[in-house]
VOTI-842620 format. One record per residue (C-alpha): z, x, y; residue in three letters. Coordinates in steps of 0.1 Angstrom, whole numbers, padded with zeros to 4 digits, always signed. Each point is the difference from the previous one (the first is absolute). Example, Ala and Ser with C-alpha at 12.3 -4.5 7.8 and 13.67 -1.06 7.14 Angstrom:
<recs>
+0078+0123-0045ALA -0007+0014+0034SER 
</recs>
This chain:
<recs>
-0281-0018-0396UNK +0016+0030-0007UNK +0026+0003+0029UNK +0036+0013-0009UNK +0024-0031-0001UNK +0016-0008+0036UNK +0038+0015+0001UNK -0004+0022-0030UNK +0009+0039+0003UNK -0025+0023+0011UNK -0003+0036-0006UNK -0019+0023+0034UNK -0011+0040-0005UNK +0013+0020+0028UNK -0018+0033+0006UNK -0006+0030+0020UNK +0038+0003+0007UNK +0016+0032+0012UNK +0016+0015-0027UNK +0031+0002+0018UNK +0003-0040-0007UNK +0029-0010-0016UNK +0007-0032-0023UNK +0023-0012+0027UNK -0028+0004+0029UNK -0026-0017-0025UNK +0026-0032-0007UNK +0008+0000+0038UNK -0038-0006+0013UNK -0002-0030-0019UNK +0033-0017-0004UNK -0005-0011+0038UNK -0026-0023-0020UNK +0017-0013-0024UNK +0019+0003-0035UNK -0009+0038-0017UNK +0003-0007-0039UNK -0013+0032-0015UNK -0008+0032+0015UNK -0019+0034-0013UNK -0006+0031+0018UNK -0022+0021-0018UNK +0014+0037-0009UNK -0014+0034-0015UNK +0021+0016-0026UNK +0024+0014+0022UNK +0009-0030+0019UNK -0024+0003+0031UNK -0016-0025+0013UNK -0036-0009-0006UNK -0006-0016+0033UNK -0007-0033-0017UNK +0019-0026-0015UNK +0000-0043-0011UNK +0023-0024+0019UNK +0010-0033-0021UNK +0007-0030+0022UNK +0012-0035-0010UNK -0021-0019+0022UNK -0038+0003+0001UNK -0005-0016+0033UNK +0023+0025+0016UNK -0014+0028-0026UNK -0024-0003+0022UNK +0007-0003+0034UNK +0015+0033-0009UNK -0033+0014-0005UNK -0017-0011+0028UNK +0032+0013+0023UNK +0006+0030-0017UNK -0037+0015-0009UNK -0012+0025+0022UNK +0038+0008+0011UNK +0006+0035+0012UNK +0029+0016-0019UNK +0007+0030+0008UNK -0033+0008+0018UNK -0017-0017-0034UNK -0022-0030+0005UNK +0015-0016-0034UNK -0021-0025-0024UNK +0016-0030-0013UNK -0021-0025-0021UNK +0007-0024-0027UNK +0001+0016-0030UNK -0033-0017-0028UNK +0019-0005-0030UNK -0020+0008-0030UNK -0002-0024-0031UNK +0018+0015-0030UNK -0019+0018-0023UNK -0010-0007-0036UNK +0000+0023-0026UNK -0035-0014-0016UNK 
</recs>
């Protein structure tokens, strides 16, 4: 009852990345899967990489075949994690 609607976007958590990961590297993993339609690798202050980061994709159903190629990946001697990402509802302020 609660399932995402079929062919909407869906947004995946990509972790335990070496920090040498670049936007470009993160893009290239999944655009073999389909259309990429945001992208955010998470930096420190002074640019860095975090090792983590949230893919946007424009088609759930290949959202997440994405996943299930992609998690457990080794990049760069990293076994990577890539799961979809739980939305949270929107908070109210009452």
């Amino acid at each position: 009852l609660d399932s995402p609607r079929p062919g909407g976007k869906i947004n995946i958590y990509v972790g335990n990345m070496p920090f040498t990961v670049t936007d470009v590297d993160l893009a290239g993993m999944f655009e073999p899967h389909g259309q990429v339609t945001k992208l955010m690798l998470m930096r420190d202050e002074m640019g860095r990489s975090k090792g983590f980061g949230f893919v946007e994709m424009a088609d759930e159903e290949a959202g997440h075949k994405a996943i299930k190629e992609l998690d457990g990946m080794d990049v760069g001697g990293r076994s990577i994690t890539v799961a979809a990402r739980e939305m949270r509802p929107p908070r109210s302020n009452g």
